[in-house]
C-alpha positions as a Python dict, from the first residue, in 0.01 Angstrom:
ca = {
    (1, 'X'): (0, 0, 0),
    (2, 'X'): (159, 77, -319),
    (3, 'X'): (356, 371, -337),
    (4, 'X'): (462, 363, -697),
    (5, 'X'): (576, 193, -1007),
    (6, 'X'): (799, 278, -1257),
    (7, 'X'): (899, 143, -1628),
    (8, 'X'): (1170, 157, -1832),
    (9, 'X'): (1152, 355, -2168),
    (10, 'X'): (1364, 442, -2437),
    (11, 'X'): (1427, 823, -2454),
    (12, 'X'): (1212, 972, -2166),
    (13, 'X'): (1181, 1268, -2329),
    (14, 'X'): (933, 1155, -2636),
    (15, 'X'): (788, 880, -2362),
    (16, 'X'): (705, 1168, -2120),
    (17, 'X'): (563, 1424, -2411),
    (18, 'X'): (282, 1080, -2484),
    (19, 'X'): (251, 1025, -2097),
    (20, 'X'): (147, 1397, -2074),
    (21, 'X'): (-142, 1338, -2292),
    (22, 'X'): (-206, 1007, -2214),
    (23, 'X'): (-247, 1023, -1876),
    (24, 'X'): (-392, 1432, -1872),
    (25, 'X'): (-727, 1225, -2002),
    (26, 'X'): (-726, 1077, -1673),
    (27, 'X'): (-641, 1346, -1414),
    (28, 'X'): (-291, 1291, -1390),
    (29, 'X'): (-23, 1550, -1480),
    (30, 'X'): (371, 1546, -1454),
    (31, 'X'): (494, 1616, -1161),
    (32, 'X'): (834, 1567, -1097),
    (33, 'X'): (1154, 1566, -1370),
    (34, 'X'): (1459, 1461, -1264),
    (35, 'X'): (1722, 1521, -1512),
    (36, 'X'): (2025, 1236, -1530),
    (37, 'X'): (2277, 1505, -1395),
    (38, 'X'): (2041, 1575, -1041),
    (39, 'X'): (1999, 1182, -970),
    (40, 'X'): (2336, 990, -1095),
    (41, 'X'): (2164, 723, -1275),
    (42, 'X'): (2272, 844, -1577),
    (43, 'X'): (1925, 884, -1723),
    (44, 'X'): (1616, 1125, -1685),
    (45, 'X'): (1281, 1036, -1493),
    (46, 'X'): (939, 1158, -1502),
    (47, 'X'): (692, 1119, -1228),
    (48, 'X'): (270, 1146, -1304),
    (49, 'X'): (-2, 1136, -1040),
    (50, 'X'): (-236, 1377, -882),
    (51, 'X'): (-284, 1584, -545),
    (52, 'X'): (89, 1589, -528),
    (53, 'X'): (149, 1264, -514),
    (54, 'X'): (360, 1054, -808),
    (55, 'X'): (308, 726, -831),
    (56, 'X'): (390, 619, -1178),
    (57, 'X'): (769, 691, -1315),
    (58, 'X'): (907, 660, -1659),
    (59, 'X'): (1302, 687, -1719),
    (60, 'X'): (1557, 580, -1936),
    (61, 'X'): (1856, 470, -1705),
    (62, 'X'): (1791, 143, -1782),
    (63, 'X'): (1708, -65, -2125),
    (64, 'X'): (1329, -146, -2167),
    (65, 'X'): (1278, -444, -1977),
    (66, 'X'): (1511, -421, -1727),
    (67, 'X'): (1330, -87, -1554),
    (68, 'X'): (1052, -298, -1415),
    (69, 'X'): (1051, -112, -1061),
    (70, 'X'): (759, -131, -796),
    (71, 'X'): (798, 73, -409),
    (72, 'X'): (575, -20, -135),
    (73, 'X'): (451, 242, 123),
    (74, 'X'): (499, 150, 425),
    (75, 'X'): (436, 297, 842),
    (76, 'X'): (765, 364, 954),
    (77, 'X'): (1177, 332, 929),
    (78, 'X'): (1216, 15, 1072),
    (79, 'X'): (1011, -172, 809),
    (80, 'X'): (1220, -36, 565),
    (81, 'X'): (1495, -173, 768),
    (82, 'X'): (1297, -522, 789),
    (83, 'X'): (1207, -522, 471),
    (84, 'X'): (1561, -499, 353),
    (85, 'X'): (1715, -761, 582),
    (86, 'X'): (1412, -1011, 527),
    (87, 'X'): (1485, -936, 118),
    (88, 'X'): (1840, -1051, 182),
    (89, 'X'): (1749, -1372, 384),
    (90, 'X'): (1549, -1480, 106),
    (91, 'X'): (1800, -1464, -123),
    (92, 'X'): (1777, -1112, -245),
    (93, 'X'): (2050, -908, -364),
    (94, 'X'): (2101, -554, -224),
    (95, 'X'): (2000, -292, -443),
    (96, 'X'): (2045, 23, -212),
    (97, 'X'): (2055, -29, 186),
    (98, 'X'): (1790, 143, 397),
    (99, 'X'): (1871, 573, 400),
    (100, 'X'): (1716, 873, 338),
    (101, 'X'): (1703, 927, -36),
    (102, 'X'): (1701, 1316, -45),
    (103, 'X'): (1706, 1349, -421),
    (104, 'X'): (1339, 1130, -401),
    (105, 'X'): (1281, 1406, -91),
    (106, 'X'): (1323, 1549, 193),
    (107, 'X'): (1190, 1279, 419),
    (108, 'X'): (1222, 965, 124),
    (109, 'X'): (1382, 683, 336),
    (110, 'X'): (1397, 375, 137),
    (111, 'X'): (1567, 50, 44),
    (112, 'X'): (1586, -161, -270),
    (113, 'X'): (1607, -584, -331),
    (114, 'X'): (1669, -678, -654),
    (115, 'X'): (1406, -999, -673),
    (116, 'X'): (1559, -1364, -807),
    (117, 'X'): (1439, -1228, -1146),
    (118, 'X'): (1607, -873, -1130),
    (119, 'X'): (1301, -727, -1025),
    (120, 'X'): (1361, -403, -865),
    (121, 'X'): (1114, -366, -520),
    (122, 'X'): (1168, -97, -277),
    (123, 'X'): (1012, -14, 79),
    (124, 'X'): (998, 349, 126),
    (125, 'X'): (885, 555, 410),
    (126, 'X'): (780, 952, 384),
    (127, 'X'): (812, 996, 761),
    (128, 'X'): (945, 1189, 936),
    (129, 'X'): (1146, 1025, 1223),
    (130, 'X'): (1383, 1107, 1481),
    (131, 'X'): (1710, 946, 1430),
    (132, 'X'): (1682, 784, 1767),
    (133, 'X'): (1397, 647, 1673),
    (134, 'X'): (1544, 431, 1399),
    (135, 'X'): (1786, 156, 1494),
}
């Protein structure tokens, strides 16, 4: 399942005040912020959806083009884990080993593969697991 995508824009600010129309026609409202200083990317993200959940990010860390991001949900810690190793196998590069994420949330436990195009795809679990549980 997909658990969301993201785009780079160029100033997330006037991006985010036409995604909070454009998107309002549909149901979906802002979310989330989170301002360069909070997440260390050195740009500021917005995240839309519904019922709580955001699945479509727009931030400016990143030059348009480059920002091209999509997560996939998946069951548990150890896929993320998998998903990671199998990434790197295939020639991936390592874009942020499997951990808890806690500026994504309390429970966000993801890792990233940049893709042989620079295509930024994550595996992220919401979860809760006991650290024994994860090897």
């Amino acid at each position: 399942m997909i658990d969301h995508v993201g785009f780079a824009v160029s100033d997330a600010e006037r991006s985010g005040e036409f995604y909070d129309l454009l998107l309002g026609a549909i149901g979906f409202s802002r979310l989330a912020t989170i301002p360069a200083a909070e997440n260390g990317s050195g740009g500021t993200a917005h995240g839309y959806g519904r019922d709580g959940d955001a699945c479509f990010w727009i931030g400016d860390k990143e030059q348009v083009g480059q920002g091209t991001h999509i997560a996939f949900r998946v069951e548990n810690r150890a896929m993320v884990q998998a998903f990671h190793a199998a990434g790197l196998a295939a020639g991936g590069t390592d874009q942020g080993a499997p951990g808890l994420r806690p500026h994504y949330g309390p429970t966000y436990y993801a890792a990233f593969i940049l893709d042989p195009d620079g295509l930024n795809i994550e595996a992220v679990c919401h979860r809760t697991e006991e650290p024994s549980a994860v090897t």
